[in-house]
C-alpha positions as CSV (number, residue, x, y, z in Angstrom):
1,X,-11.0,21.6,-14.8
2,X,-13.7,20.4,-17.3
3,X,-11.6,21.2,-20.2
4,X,-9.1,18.8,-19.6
5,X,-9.2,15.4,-17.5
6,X,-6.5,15.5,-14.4
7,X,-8.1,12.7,-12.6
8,X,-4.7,11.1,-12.7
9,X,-2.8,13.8,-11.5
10,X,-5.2,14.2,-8.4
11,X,-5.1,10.5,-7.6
12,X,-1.4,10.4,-7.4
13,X,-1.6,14.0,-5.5
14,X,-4.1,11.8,-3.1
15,X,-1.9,8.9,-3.0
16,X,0.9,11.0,-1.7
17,X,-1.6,12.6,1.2
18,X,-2.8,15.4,-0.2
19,X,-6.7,15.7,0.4
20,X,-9.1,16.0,-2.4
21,X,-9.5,19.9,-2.3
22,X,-5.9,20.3,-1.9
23,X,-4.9,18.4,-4.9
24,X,-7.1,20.1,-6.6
25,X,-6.5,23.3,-5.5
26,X,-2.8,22.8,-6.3
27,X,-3.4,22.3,-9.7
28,X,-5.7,25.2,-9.9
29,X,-2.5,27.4,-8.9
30,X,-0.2,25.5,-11.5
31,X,-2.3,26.1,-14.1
32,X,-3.4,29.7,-13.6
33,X,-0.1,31.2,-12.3
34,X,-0.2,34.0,-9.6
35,X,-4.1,34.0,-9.2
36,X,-6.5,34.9,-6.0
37,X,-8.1,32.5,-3.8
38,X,-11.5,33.1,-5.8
39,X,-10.0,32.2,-8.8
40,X,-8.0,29.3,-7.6
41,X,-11.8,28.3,-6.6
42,X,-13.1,29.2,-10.0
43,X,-10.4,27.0,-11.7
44,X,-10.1,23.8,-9.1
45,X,-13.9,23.5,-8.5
46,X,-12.7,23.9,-4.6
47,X,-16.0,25.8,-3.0
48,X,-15.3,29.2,-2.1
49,X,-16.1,28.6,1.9
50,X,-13.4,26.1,1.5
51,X,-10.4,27.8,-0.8
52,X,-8.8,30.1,2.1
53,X,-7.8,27.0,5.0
54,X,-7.3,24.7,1.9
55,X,-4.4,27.5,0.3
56,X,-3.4,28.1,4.1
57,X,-2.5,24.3,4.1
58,X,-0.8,24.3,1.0
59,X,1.4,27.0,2.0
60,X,2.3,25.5,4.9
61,X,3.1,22.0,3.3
62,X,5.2,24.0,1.3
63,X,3.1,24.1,-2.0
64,X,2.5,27.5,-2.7
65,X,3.4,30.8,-1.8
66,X,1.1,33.6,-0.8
67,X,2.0,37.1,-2.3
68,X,0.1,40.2,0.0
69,X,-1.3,43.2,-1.3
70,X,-4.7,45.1,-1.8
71,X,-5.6,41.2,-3.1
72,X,-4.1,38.4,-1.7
73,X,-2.6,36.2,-4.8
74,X,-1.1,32.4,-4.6
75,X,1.7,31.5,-6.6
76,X,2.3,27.2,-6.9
77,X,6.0,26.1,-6.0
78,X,7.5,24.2,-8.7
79,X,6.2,20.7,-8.4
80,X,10.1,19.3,-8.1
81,X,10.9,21.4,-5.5
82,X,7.4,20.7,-3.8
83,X,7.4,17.5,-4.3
84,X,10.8,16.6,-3.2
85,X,10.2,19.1,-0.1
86,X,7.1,17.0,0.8
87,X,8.8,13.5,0.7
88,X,11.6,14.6,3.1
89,X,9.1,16.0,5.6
90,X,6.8,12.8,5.3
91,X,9.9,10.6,5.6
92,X,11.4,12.6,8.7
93,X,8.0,12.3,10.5
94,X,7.8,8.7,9.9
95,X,11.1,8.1,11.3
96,X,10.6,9.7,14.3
97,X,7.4,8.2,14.4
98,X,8.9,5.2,14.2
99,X,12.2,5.4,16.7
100,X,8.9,6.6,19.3
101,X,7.4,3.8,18.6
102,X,10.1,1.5,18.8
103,X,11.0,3.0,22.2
104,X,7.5,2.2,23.3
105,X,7.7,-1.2,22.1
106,X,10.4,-2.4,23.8
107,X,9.5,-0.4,27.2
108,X,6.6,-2.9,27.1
109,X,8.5,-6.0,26.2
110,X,10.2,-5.7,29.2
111,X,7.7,-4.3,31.6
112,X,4.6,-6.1,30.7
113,X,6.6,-9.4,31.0
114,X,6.9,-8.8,34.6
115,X,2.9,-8.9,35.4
116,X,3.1,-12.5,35.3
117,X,1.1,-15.0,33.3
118,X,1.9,-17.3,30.3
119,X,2.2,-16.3,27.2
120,X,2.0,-17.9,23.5
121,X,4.6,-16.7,21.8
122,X,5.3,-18.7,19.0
123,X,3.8,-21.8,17.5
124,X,4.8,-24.9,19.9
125,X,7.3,-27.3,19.2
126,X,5.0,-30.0,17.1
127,X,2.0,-27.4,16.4
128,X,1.8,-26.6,12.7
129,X,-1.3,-24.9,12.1
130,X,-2.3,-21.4,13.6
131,X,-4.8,-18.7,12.9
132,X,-3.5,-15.0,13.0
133,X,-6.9,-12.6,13.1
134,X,-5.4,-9.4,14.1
135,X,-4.6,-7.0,10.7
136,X,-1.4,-5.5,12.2
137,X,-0.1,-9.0,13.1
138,X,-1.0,-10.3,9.9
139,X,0.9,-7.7,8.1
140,X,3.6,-7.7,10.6
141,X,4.1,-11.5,10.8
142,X,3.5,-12.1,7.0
143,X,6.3,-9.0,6.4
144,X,9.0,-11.1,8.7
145,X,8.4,-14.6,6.6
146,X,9.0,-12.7,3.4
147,X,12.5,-11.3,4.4
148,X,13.3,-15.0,5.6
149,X,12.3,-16.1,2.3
150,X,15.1,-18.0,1.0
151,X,14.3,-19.2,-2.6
152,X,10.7,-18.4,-3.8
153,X,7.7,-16.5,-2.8
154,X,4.3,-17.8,-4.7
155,X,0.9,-15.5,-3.9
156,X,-2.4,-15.5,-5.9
157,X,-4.3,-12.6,-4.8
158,X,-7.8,-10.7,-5.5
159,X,-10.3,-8.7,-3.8
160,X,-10.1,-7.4,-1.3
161,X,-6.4,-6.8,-1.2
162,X,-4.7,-6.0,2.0
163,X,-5.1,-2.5,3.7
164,X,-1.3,-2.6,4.6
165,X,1.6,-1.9,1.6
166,X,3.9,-3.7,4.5
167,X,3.6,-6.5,2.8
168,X,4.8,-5.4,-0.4
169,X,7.8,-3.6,0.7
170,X,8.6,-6.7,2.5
171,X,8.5,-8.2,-1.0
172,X,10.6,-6.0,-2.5
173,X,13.5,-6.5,0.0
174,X,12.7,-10.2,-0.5
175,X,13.8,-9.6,-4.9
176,X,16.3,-7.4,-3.9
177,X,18.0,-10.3,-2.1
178,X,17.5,-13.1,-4.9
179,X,14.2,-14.6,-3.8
180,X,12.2,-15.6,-7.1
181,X,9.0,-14.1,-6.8
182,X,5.6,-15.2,-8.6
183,X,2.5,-13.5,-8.4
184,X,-1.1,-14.1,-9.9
185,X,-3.9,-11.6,-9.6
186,X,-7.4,-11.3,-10.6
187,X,-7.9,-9.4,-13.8
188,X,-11.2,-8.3,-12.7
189,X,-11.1,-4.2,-13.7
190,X,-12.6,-3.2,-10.8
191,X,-10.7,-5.5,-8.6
192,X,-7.4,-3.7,-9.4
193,X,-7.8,-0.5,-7.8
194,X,-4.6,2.2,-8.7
195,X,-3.4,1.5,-4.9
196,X,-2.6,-2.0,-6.4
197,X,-1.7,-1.1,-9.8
198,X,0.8,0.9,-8.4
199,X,2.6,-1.6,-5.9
200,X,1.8,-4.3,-8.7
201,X,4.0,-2.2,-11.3
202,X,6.5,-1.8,-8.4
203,X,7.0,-5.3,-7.9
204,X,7.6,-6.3,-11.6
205,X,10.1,-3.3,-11.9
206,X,12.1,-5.0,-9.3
207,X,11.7,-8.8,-10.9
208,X,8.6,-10.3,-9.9
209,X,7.1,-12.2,-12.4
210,X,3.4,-11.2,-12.5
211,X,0.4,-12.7,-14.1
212,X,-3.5,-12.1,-14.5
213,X,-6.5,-14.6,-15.0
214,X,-9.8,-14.2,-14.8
215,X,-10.6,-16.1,-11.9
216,X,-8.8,-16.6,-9.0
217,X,-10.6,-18.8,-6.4
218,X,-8.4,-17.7,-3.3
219,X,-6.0,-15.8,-1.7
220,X,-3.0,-17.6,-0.2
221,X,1.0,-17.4,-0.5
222,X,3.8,-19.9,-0.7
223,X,7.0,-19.4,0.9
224,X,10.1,-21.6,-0.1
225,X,7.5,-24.6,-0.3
226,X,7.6,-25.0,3.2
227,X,5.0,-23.0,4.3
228,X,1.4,-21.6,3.2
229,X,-0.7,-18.2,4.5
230,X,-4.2,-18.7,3.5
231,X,-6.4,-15.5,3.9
232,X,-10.0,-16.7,4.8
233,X,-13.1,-14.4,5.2
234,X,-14.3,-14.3,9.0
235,X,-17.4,-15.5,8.9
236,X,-18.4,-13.6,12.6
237,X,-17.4,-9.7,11.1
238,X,-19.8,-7.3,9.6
239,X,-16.5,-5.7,7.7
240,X,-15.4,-8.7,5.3
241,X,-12.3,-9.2,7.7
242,X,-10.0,-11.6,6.8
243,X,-8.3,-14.3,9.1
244,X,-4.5,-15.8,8.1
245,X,-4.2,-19.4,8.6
246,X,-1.0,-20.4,8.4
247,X,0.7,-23.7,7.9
248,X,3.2,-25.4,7.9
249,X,3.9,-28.5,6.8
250,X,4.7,-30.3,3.5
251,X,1.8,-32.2,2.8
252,X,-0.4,-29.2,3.0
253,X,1.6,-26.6,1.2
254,X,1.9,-29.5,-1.7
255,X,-1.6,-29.2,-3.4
256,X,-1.7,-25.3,-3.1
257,X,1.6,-25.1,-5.3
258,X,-0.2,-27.5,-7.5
259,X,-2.8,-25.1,-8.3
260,X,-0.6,-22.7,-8.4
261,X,1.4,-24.4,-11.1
262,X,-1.8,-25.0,-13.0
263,X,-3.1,-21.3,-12.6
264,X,0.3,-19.8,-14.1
265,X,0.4,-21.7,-17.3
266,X,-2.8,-20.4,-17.6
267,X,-2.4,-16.9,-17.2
268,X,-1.7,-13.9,-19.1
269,X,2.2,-12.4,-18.6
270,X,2.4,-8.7,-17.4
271,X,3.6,-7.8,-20.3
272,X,0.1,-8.4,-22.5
273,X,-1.9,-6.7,-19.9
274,X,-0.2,-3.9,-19.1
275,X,-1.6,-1.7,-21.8
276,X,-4.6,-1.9,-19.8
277,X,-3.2,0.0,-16.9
């Protein structure tokens, strides 16, 4: 492929779950037509030890089909059909994963109830400060307080961005409902990885109102001015894990819209940097 640049097309092949030798060695097939497995290795750059269970994969992801004779030859499916083919299977196995787990879920809700102990559930009636440390119950629990979102959703963000799109799709219902949205992020190149660029696009598709500066001193979100999520390194993990603490209560979530406010009429609209993409 060093005549021509597809670093795009493999990323977005990646993106979708295809590993790095088999987006590769799809686009081999698509651009040299019914070929061998040692060409499809001469074209993609996929070793030749590799090319055979790579293609085998392929074929049985639906990508290409494999044509016997005195030399086996590969033939690409049509990347609609492929494609299409691909999401349905993903999305079937993620709603049966899914139903499983929701089964699981609330087998343990009612059995683990009954070993006894005390449990903290919620935050207590007068508590308005707690710490949420685990990843999946940050995503989880931020994901449930942007569906109740009722009027706005503010967030600043920068690196290093959540690992979960949870929160974004959780967003996207939020628009889709009326809920203003307003985003800042770091226009730091590097920062802005094409996971984010992606879901970033998404979000102003739908209506969020996106901007970029140069320097964003945290990472926190707003919801409906009556509460604040503010992502703080741990200071105790090797990993650069992040801690929620959230609050709520007026006084607090007052000076973090402030800056806020002062931090959008600063920054640049989508629209100017989006060229940059």
């Amino acid at each position: 492929m060093a005549d021509e640049d597809y670093s795009e097309y493999l990323a977005k092949l990646e993106e979708l779950g295809l590993s790095p030798y088999e987006a590769k060695a799809y686009l081999g097939l698509i651009r040299g037509g019914e070929i061998t497995a040692i060409q499809v290795s001469e074209i993609s750059g996929v070793p030749k030890t590799r090319v055979y269970d790579v293609l085998m994969t392929l074929e049985r992801k639906g990508f290409c089909q494999s044509h016997p004779g005195k030399v086996t030859k590969y033939l690409a499916i049509s990347p609609d059909i492929a494609l299409k083919g691909y999401l349905e299977t993903m999305k079937q196995q993620l709603s049966e994963t899914i139903t499983r787990r929701e089964v699981t879920a609330n087998f343990l809700m009612e059995k683990l109830k009954e070993i006894g102990g005390q449990y903290a559930r919620e935050a207590p009636t007068g508590e308005y400060v707690w710490v949420l440390k685990d990843p999946n119950a940050i995503a989880a629990s931020y994901a449930d307080t942007a569906r109740a979102a009722e009027v706005e959703i503010l967030t600043l963000e920068k690196s290093p961005y959540a690992p979960s799109e949870v929160q974004y799709f959780a967003t996207f219902e939020a628009l889709e409902k009326g809920v203003k949205v307003r985003s800042i992020y770091q226009s730091d190149p590097e920062s802005l990885n094409p996971k984010i660029i992606q879901l970033v696009k998404i979000l102003h598709r739908k209506g969020g109102d996106i901007r970029f500066i140069e320097n964003v001193p945290s990472k926190f979100a707003l919801f409906d001015d009556k509460e604040v999520w503010l992502a703080l390194e741990d200071p105790l993990s090797l990993r650069r894990d992040f801690v929620a603490l959230v609050i709520k209560h007026l006084g607090a979530v007052r000076p973090f819209k402030e800056l806020f406010e002062k931090l959008y009429a600063e920054a640049v609209p989508f629209e100017q940097m989006e060229r940059l993409f």
